[in-house]
C-alpha positions as CSV (number, residue, x, y, z in Angstrom):
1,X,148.9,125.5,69.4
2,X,146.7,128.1,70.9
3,X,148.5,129.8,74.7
4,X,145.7,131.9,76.0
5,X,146.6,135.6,77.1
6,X,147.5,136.5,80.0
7,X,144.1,138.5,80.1
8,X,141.3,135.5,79.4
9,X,143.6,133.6,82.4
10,X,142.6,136.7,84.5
11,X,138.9,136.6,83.0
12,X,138.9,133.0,84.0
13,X,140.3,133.7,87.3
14,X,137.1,136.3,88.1
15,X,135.1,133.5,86.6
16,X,135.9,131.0,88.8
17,X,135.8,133.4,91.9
18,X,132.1,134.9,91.0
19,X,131.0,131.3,90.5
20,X,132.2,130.7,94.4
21,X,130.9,134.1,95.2
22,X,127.8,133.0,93.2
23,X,127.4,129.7,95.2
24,X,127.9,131.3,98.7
25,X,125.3,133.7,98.3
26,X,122.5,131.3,96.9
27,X,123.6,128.7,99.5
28,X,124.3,130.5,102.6
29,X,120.8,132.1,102.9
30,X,118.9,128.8,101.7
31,X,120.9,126.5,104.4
32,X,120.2,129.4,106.9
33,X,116.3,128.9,106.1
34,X,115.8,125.4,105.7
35,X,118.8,124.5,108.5
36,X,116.4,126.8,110.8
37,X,120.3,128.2,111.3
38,X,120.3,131.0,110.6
39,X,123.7,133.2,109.7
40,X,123.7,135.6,113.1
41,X,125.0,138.5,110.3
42,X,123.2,141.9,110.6
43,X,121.9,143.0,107.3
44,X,119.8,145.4,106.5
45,X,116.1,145.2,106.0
46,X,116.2,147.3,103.1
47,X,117.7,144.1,100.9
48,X,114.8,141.9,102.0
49,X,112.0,144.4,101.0
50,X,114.0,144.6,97.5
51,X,114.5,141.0,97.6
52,X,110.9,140.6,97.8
53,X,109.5,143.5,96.0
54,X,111.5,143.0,92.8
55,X,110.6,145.4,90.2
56,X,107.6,147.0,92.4
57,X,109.9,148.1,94.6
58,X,109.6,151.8,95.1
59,X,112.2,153.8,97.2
60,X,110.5,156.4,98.8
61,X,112.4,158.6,101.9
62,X,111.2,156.9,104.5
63,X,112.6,153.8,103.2
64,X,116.1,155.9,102.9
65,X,115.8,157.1,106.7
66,X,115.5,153.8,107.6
67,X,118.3,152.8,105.9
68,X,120.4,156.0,106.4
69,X,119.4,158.4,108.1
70,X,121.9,160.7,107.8
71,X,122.3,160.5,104.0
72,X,117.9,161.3,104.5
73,X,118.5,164.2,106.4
74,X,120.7,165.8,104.3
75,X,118.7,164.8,101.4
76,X,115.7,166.9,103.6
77,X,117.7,169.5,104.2
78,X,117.8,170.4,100.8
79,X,114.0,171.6,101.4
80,X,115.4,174.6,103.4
81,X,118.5,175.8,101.3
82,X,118.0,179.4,100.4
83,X,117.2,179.5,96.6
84,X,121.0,181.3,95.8
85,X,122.2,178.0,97.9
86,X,120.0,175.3,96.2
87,X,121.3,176.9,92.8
88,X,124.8,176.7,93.6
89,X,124.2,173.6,94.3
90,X,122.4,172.2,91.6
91,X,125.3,173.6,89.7
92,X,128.1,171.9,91.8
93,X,126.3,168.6,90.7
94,X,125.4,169.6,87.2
95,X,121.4,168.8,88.4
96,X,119.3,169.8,85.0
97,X,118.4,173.5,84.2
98,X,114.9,173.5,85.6
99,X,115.0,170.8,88.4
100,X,112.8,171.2,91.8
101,X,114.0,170.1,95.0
102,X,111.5,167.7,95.1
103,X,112.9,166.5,91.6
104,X,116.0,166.1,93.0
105,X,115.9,164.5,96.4
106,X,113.3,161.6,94.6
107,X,116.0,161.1,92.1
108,X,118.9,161.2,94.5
109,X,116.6,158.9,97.3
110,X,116.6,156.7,94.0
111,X,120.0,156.7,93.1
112,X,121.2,156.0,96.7
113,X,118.9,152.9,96.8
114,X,118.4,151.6,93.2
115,X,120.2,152.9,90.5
116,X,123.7,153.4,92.2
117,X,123.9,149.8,94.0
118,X,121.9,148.4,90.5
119,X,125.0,146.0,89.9
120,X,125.9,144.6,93.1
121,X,122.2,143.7,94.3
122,X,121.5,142.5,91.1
123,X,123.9,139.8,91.1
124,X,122.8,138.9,94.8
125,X,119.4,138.8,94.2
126,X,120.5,136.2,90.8
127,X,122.3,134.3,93.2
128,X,119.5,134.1,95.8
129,X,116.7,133.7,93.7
130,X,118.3,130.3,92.0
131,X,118.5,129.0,95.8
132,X,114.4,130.4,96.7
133,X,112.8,131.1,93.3
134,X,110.5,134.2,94.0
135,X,107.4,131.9,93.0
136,X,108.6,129.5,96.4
137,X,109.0,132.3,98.4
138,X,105.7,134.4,97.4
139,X,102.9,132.3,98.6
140,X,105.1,132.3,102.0
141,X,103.8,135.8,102.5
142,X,107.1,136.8,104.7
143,X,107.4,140.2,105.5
144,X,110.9,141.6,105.0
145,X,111.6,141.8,108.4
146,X,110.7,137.4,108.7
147,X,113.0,136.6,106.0
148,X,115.3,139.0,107.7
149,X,114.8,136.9,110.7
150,X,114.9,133.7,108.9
151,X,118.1,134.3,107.2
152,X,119.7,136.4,109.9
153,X,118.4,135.4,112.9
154,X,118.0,138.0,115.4
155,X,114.1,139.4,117.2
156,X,113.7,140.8,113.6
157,X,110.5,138.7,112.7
158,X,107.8,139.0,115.3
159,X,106.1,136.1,115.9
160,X,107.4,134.1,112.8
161,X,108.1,130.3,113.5
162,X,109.9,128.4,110.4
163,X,107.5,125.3,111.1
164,X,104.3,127.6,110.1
165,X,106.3,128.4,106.6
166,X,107.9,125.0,106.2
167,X,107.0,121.5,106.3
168,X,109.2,120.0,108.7
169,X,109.5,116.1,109.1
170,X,111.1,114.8,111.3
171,X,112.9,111.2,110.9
172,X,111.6,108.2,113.2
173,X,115.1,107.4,114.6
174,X,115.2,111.2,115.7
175,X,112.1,111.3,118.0
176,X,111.7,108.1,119.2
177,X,114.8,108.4,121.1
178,X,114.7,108.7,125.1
179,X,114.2,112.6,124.8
C-alpha cells in the first residue's frame, strides 16, 4: 500500500485552496458584470489597463504616478542626485557598470509594475480571463476605468451603462408585474 507524504498532503492542500482562490477570482468579477452588482471593492485602475492590455502593455511613469506616486517621485528624483550620489547608489543596488538614470528608473518603473508582481497578476488575470475570455471582452471596447466601474462599482466609468455592453432580457413574469 502506497501512504502519501506528508508533503504531497500539503501540495494537495495548496491545490485545493488555489482552485477556491482560482474560482473566486474568475467568478466574483463575472457575477459583478453580468449581476450589474458590482463588488463596492476599491482596486486599482492599473490591473484593468493590464487586464486589458495583455502583452502590449507598456509601463511608462506616468502610469507608476498614478499608481504610486510616491514610489514615482522617488524614482524622479533620481534625475537630480549629484553624480558621486547616483554612483553610490547604483552600487548599493548593484545597478550594471555603465547604467543611465534613464536606464534605471525605466527598468525600476518596470519592475515595480510588471516584472516584480509577474506571479501574482498572472494567476489573476488566468483566473479572470476563463470567466471573460479577452476575445468577449475586446469588441466591448471598455476603457479600463469602465470595467473598473463594472466590476467595482464606484463613478469610475463615465457615462458607461452595462445595458449598452450587454444584452439584457428581461423575463415576462418580471415586467408585466404592477410596477
Amino acid at each position: 500500500m502506497l501512504r502519501r507524504s506528508s508533503t504531497a498532503r500539503s501540495n494537495l492542500r495548496v491545490t485545493a485552496t488555489l482552485r477556491v482562490t482560482a474560482t473566486l477570482t474568475t467568478h466574483l468579477p463575472l457575477q459583478a458584470i453580468l449581476n450589474r452588482s458590482p463588488l463596492q471593492v476599491e482596486l486599482p485602475r492599473l490591473l484593468f489597463a493590464k487586464l486589458l492590455g495583455g502583452a502590449a502593455f507598456a509601463p511608462t511613469e506616468e502610469t507608476l504616478a498614478a499608481f504610486d506616486p510616491q514610489a514615482a517621485a522617488s524614482l524622479a528624483n533620481v534625475r537630480k542626485l549629484a553624480d558621486r550620489d547616483w554612483q553610490s547608489m547604483a552600487s548599493m543596488e548593484e545597478v550594471a557598470p555603465g547604467t543611465t538614470r534613464e536606464a534605471y528608473i525605466r527598468t525600476s518603473v518596470r519592475e515595480i509594475l510588471v516584472d516584480g508582481i509577474a506571479k501574482q497578476f498572472g494567476a489573476l488575470r488566468d483566473g479572470f480571463e476563463l470567466a471573460l475570455p479577452p476575445e468577449a471582452l475586446r469588441p466591448l471596447r471598455f476603457s479600463p476605468a469602465q470595467l473598473a466601474a463594472a466590476v467595482c462599482g464606484g463613478s469610475g466609468g463615465g457615462d458607461f451603462l452595462i445595458r449598452d455592453a450587454f444584452r439584457v432580457t428581461m423575463e415576462e413574469e418580471v415586467t408585466a408585474g404592477p410596477l
